[in-house]
N, C-alpha and C positions, 0 to 999 in steps of 0.2 A: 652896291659899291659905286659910288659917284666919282670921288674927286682922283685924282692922277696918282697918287701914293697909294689908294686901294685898288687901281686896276693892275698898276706893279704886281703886291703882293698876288691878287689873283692871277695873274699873269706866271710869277714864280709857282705858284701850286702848284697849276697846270703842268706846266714843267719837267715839276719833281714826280707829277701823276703819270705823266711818257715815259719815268726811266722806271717806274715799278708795272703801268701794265702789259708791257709785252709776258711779263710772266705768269699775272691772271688771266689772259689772254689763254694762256699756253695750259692753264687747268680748267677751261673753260666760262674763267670766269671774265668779268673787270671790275672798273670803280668810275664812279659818274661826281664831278664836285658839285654840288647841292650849294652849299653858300658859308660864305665867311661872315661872322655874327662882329659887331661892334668890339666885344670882347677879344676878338683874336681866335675864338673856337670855329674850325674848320669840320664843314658837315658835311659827309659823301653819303653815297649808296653805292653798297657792294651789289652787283650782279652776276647774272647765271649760273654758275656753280659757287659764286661766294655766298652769295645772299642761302644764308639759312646751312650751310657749311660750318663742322665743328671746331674748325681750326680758324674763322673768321674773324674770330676776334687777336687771336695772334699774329695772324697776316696782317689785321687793323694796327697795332701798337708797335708790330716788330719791326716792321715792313712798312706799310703805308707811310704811317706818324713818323717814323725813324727819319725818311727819306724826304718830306715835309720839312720838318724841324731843319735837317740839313740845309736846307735852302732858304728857309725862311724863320731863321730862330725866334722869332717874337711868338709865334705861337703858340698858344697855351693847350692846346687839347683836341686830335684828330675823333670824334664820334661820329659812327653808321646810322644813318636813320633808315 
């Protein structure tokens, strides 16, 4: 992310990613932002107790993306790597 309207939006992720981990946090887990792709697809990594969790992908779209999207509607699609 180079020019000043992409540190914005990563600047907004971040953000949206303080008001969802105090509660992965609080199950042991969190989320790390990995990179925002040309496209607008936003790539994290769940860790410690998300990473590899049954309910990880739910906490990804219900949660995560939901809270993302809220802040930053141009994105097209929150995925775990």
């Amino acid at each position: 992310m180079a020019n000043t309207a992409d540190k914005k939006v990563y600047g907004k992720i971040q953000q949206a990613l303080e008001t969802v981990r105090p509660y992965l946090i609080a199950d042991g887990g969190d989320v790390t932002l990995v990179e925002v792709t040309d496209d607008m697809v936003v790539k994290v990594k769940l860790t410690g107790a998300c990473d590899g969790c049954p309910f990880s992908m739910q906490t990804l779209k219900a949660g995560i993306e939901q809270v993302i999207r809220a802040e930053v509607p141009e994105i097209k699609e929150v995925v775990s790597i």
